[in-house]
C-alpha positions as CSV (number, residue, x, y, z in Angstrom):
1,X,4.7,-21.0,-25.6
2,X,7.9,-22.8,-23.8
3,X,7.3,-22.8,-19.8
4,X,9.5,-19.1,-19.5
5,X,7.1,-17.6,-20.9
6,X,4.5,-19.6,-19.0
7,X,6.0,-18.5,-15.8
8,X,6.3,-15.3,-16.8
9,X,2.5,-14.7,-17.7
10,X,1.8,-16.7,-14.5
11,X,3.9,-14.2,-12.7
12,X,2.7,-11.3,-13.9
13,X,-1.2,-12.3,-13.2
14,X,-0.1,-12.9,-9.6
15,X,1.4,-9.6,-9.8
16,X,-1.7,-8.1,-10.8
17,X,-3.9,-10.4,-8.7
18,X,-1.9,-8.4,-6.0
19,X,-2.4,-5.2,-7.0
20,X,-6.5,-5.6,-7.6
21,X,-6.4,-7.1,-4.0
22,X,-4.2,-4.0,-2.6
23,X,-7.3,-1.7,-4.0
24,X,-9.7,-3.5,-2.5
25,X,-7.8,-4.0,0.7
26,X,-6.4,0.0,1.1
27,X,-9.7,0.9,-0.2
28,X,-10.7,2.2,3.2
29,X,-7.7,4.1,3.4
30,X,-8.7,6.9,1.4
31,X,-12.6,6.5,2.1
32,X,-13.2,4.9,5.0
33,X,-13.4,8.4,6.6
34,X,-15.6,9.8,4.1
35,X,-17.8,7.4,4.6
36,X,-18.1,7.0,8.1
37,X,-18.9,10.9,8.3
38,X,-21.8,10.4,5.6
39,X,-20.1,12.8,3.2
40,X,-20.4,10.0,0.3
41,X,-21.9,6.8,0.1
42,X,-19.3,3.7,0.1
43,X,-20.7,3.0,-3.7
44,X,-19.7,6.5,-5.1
45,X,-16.8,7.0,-2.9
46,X,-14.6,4.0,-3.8
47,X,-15.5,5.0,-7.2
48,X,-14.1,8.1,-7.1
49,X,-11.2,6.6,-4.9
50,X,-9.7,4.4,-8.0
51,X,-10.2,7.2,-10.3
52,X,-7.9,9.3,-8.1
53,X,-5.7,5.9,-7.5
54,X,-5.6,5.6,-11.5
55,X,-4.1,9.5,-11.6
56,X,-2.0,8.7,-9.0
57,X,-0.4,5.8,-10.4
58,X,0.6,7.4,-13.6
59,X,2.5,10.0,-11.8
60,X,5.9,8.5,-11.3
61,X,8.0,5.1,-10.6
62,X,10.3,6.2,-7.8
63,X,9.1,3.5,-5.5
64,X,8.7,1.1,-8.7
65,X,12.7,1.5,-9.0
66,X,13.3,0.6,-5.2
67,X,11.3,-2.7,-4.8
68,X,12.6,-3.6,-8.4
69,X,16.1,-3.3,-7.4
70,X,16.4,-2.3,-4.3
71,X,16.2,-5.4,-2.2
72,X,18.1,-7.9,-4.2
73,X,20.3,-8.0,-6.9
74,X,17.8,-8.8,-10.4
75,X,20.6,-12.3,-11.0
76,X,19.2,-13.8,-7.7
77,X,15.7,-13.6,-8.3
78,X,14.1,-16.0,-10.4
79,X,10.6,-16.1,-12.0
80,X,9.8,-18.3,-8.8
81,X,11.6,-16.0,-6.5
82,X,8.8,-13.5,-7.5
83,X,5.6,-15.5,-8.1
84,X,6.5,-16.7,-4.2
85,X,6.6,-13.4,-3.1
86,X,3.5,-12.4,-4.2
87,X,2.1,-15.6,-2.8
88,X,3.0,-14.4,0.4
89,X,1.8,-11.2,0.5
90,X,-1.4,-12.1,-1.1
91,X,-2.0,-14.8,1.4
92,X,-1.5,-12.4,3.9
93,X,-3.6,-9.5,2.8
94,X,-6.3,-11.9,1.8
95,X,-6.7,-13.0,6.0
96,X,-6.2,-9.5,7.2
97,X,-8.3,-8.2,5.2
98,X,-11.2,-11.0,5.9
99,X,-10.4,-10.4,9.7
100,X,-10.7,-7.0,9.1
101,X,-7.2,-5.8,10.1
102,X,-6.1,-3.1,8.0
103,X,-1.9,-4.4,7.7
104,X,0.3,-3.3,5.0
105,X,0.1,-4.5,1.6
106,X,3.7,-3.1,1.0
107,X,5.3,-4.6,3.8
108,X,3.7,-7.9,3.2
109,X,5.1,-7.8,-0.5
110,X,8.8,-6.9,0.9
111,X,8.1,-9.5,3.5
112,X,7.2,-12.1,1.0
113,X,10.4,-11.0,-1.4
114,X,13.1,-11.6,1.7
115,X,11.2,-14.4,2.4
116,X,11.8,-16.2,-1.1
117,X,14.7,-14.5,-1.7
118,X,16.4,-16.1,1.4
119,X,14.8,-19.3,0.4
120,X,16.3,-19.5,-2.8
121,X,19.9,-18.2,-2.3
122,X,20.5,-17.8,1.6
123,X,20.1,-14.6,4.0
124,X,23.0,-12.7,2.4
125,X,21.2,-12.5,-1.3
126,X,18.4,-10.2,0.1
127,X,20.1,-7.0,1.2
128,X,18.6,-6.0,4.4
129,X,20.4,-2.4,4.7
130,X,17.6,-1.4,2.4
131,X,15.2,-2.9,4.4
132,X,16.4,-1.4,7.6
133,X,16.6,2.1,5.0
134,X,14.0,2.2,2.9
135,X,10.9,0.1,5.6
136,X,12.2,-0.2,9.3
137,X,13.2,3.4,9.6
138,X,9.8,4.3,7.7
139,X,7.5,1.8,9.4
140,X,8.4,4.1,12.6
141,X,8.7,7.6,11.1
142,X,5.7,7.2,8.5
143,X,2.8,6.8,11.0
144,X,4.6,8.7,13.5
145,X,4.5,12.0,10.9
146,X,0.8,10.7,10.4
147,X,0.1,10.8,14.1
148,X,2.1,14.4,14.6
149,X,1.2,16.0,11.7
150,X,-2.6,15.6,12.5
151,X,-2.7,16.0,15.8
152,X,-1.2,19.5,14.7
153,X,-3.6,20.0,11.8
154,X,-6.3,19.3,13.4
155,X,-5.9,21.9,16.7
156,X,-4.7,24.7,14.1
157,X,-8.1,23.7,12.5
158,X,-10.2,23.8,15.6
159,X,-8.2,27.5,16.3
160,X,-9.3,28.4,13.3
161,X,-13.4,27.7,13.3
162,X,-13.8,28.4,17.3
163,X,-15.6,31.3,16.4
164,X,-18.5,29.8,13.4
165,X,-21.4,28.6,14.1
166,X,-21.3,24.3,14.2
167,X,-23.7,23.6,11.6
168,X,-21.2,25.9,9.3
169,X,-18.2,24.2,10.5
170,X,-20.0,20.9,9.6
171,X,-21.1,22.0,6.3
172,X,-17.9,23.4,5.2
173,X,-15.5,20.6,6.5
174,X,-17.7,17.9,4.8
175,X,-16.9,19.9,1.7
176,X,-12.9,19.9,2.4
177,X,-13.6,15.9,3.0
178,X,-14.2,15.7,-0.7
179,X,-10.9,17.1,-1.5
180,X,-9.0,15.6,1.2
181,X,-10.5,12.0,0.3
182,X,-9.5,12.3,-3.4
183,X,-6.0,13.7,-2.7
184,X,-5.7,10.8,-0.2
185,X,-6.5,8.3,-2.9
186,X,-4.0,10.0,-5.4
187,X,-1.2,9.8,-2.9
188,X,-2.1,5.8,-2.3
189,X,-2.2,5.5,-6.1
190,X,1.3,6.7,-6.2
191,X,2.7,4.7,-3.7
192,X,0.9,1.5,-3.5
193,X,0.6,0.6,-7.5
194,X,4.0,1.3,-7.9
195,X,5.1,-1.8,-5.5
196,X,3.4,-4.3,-8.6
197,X,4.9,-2.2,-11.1
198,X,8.5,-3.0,-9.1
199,X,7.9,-6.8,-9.0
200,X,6.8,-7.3,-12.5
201,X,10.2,-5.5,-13.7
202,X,11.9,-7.2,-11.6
203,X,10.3,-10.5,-13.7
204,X,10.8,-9.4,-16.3
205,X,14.8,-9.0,-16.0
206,X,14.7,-12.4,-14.8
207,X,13.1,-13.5,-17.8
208,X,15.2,-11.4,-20.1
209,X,18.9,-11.7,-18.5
210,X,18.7,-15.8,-19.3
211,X,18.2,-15.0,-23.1
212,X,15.0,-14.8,-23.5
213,X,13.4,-11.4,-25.4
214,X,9.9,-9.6,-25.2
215,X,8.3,-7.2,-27.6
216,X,10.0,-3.7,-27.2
217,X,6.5,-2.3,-25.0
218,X,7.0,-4.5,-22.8
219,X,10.6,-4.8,-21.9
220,X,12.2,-2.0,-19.7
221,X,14.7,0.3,-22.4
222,X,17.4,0.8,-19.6
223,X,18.0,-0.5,-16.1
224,X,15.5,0.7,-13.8
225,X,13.0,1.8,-16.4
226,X,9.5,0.8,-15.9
227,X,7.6,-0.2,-19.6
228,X,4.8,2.1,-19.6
229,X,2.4,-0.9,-20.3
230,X,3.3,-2.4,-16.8
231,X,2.4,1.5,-15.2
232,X,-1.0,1.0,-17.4
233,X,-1.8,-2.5,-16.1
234,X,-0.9,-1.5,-12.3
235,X,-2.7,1.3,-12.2
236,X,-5.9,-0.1,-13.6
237,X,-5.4,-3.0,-11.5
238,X,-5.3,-0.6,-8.3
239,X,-8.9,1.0,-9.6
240,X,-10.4,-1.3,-10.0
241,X,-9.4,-3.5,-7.0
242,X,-10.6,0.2,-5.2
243,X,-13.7,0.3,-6.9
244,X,-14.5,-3.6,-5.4
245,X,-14.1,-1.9,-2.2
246,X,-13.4,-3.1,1.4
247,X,-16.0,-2.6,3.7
248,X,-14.8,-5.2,6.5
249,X,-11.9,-2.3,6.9
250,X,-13.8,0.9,6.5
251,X,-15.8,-0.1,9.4
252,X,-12.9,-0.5,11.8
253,X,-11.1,2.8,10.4
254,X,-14.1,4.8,10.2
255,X,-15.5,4.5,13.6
256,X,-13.7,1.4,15.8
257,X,-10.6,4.0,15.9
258,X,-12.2,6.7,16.8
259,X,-16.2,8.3,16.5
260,X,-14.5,10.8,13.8
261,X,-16.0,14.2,12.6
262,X,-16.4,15.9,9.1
263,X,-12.9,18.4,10.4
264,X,-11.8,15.3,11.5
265,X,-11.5,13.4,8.7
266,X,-10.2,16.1,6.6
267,X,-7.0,16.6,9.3
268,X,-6.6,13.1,8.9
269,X,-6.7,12.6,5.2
270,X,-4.9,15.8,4.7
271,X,-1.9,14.8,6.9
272,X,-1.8,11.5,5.6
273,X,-1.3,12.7,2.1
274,X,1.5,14.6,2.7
275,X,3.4,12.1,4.4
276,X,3.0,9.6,1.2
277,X,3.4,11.7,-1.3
278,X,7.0,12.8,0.8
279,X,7.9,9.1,0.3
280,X,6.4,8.5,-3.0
281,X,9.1,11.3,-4.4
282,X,12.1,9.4,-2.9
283,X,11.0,6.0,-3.6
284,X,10.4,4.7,0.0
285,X,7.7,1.9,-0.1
286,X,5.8,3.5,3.2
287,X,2.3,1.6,4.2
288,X,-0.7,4.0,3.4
289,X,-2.3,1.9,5.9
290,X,0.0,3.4,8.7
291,X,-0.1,6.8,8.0
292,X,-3.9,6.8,7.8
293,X,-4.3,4.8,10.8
294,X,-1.4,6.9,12.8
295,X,-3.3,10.0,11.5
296,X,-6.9,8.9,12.4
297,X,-5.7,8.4,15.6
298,X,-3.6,11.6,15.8
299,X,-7.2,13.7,15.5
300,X,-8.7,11.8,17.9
301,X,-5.8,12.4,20.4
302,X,-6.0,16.0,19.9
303,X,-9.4,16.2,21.6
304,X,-8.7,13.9,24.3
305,X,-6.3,10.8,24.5
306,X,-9.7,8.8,25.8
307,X,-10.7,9.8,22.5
308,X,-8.8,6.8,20.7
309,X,-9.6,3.9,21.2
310,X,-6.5,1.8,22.2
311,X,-7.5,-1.3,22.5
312,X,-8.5,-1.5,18.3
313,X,-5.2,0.7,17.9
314,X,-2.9,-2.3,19.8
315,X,-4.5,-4.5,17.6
316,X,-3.9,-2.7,14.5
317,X,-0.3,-2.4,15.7
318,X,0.1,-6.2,16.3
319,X,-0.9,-6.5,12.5
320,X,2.0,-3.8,11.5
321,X,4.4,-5.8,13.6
322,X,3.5,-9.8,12.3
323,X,3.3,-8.8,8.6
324,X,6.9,-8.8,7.7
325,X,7.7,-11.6,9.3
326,X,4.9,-13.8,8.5
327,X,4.5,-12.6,5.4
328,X,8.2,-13.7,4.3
329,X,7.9,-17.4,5.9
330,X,4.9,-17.5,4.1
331,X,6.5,-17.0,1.2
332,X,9.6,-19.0,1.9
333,X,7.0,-22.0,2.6
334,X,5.7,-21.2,-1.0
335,X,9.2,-21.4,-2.2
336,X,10.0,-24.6,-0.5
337,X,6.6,-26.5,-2.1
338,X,7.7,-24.8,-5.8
339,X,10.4,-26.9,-5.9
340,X,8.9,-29.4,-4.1
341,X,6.8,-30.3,-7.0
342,X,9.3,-29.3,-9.8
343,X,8.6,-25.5,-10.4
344,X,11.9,-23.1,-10.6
């Protein structure tokens, strides 16, 4: 194989690399809930988390189109543009998730594209309208939904069973859990896998717009089109990285938030669905990771703002705010060594 190609399979194990390290990262989005309220043990819950996160990523490539295209035109980015990125953003998720923060995985891909976009053809090439559009706007409306949304579910809830006994509320909610924990993983499978899906198009048009050609399966059939063996790989990649679990995360989700409930979780997880699978549809790249963590502490608000505990929620926040930003001049760094050492 000439070095292209090279590059290209480099890029798209990265790409994958990311993905599997997304699953196990965001695991605890969709379980950490379920888990901290005994419903499932972690072993069969993340298992039934990447099965859900498999469906999910087969649903669509809305979001796929948007990180492919969206934030810079596909004749600035290079092979190294991308494999940067996704050093960036795997660097990043790799400490947060080892400090136990749960940050964005999305935003610390994005981060790491404007980083080594900007890097490699100056701070017009990356197109930061759709970053104000498509993450800024949502990085504040996303969790807030999360947060809103909740805090509502969960008092209509609490209306509705004031009259049943507790041990039937209990029994009954830890049943919705089920539900709500699976649909929660479906709606991170259809966001999150799709952001992989994005950058290995958009490697792919790098590749393929300097004369180079791939077998049919693997090469997009119009602009914008994701090959259906990139959707495969994703969403496998997502599972299984899902399956590995996160435990470091779960913990501070599941009960350093907030000491949450059976009817608890199930607000949460419930709320947080809908607002991803909103974004999902139009292709905005949210952060499961917010709208859990907005939504989590939306229940516990409901019952009493002491409730949350605000100290771990600053923290958390501090994460949402550095990971853009670091996560780009990581990647810019990256960028900067590449060439260093001969690699474009």
């Amino acid at each position: 194989m000439d070095s292209p190609v090279l590059l290209l399979v480099l890029v798209v194990v990265v790409a994958i690399l990311f993905d599997y390290i997304n699953g196990f990262h965001d695991a605890a989005n969709a379980i950490a809930t379920v888990v901290s309220t005994g419903v499932l043990h972690v072993r069969t819950a993340v298992i039934i988390a990447g099965l859900f996160n498999f469906v999910g990523a087969m649903t669509g490539t809305a979001v796929a189109k948007t990180i492919a295209s969206g934030f810079a035109s596909p004749l600035v980015v290079t092979q190294t543009v991308v494999l940067a990125a996704l050093s960036g953003a795997c660097i990043w998720n790799l400490l947060t998730w080892w400090w136990g923060i749960p940050s964005s995985s999305s935003h610390a891909l994005i981060g790491g594209l404007a980083g080594a976009v900007v890097a490699q053809a100056g701070v017009g090439a990356f197109k930061w309208a759709t970053l104000v559009q498509k993450v800024l706007i949502p990085l504040v409306v996303s969790p807030t939904l999360g947060f809103v949304f909740a805090f509502f579910v969960m008092i209509g809830l609490i209306w509705i069973v004031r009259r049943m006994r507790p041990a039937t509320v209990t029994k009954s909610s830890r049943r919705l859990q089920l539900v709500s924990a699976s649909m929660m993983a479906f709606s991170h499978g259809s966001n999150d896998a799709q952001k992989s899906m994005g950058i290995i198009t958009l490697a792919i048009v790098a590749y393929t717009s300097n004369g180079h050609f791939l077998p049919s399966w693997a090469t997009p059939h119009k602009a914008g089109e994701v090959p259906v063996a990139v959707i495969v790989a994703c969403a496998a990649a997502i599972a299984l990285g899902t399956m590995a679990g996160g435990k470091r995360i779960i913990k501070t989700m599941g009960s350093k938030i907030i000491r949450i409930s059976p009817l608890q979780g199930f607000a949460a997880e419930t709320a947080g669905t809908l607002v991803i699978l909103g974004a999902s549809k139009f292709g905005i790249p949210v952060s499961t990771t917010h709208c859990i963590n907005a939504a989590i502490m939306g229940v516990g608000a409901s019952k009493r703002i002491s409730a949350v505990r605000w100290g771990v929620a600053g923290n958390i926040l501090v994460a949402w705010v550095l990971t853009l930003p670091l996560s780009a001049g990581i990647a810019y760094l990256t960028l900067i060594v590449f060439r260093t050492v001969g690699l474009r």
